[in-house]
C-alpha positions in Angstrom: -21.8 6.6 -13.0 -20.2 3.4 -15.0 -19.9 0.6 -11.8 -18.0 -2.8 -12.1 -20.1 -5.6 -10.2 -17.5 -8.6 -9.5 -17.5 -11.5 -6.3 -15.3 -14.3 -5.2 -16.0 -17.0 -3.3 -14.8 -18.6 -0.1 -15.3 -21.3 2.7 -15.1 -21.2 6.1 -14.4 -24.7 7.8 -16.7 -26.7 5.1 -16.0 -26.1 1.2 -19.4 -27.7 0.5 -21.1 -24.2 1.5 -19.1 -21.9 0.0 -19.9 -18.1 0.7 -19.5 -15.0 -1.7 -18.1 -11.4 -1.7 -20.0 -9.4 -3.9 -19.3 -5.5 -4.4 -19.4 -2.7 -6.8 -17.0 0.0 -7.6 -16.9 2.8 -9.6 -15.3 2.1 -12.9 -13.4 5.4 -13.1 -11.8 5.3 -9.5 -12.3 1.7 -8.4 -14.0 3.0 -5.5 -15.9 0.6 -3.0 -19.4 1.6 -3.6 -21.4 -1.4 -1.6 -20.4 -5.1 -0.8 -22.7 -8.0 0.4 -21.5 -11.4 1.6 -23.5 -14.2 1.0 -24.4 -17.6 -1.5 -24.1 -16.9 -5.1 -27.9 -16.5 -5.9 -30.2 -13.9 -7.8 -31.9 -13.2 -4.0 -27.6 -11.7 -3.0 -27.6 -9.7 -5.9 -30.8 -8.0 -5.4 -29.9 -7.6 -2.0 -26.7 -5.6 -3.4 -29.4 -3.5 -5.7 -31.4 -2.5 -3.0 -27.9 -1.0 -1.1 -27.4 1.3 -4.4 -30.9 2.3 -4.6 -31.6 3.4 -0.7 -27.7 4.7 -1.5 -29.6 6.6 -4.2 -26.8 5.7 -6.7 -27.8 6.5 -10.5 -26.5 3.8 -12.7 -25.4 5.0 -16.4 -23.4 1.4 -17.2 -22.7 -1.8 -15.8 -19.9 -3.9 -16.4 -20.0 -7.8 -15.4 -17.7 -10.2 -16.4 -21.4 -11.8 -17.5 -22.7 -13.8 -14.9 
């Protein structure tokens, strides 16, 4: 399975702590796969990881716009 990680950011009331969408979707359909909200950090993005692996999710590619 090829999946497309991407996020955007937001606020809430106070733009100096801005919070993050982060999902994945399949590449072929565009299919949600898993989401996380959260601060733009490596400790979010592992957090989204471990949703694919307890998913049991088998990654052939990743695409990133290279964070």
């Amino acid at each position: 399975m090829s999946l497309k990680v991407d996020e955007m950011w937001f606020y809430v009331g106070n733009k100096k702590r801005p919070r993050w969408l982060w999902w994945v979707e399949d590449a072929g359909t565009g299919e949600i796969i898993a989401f996380v909200f959260g601060r733009r950090t490596h400790q979010t993005f592992r957090y989204l990881l471990s949703l694919l692996e307890r998913a049991k999710i088998e990654v052939i590619r990743w695409i990133t716009d290279s964070w």
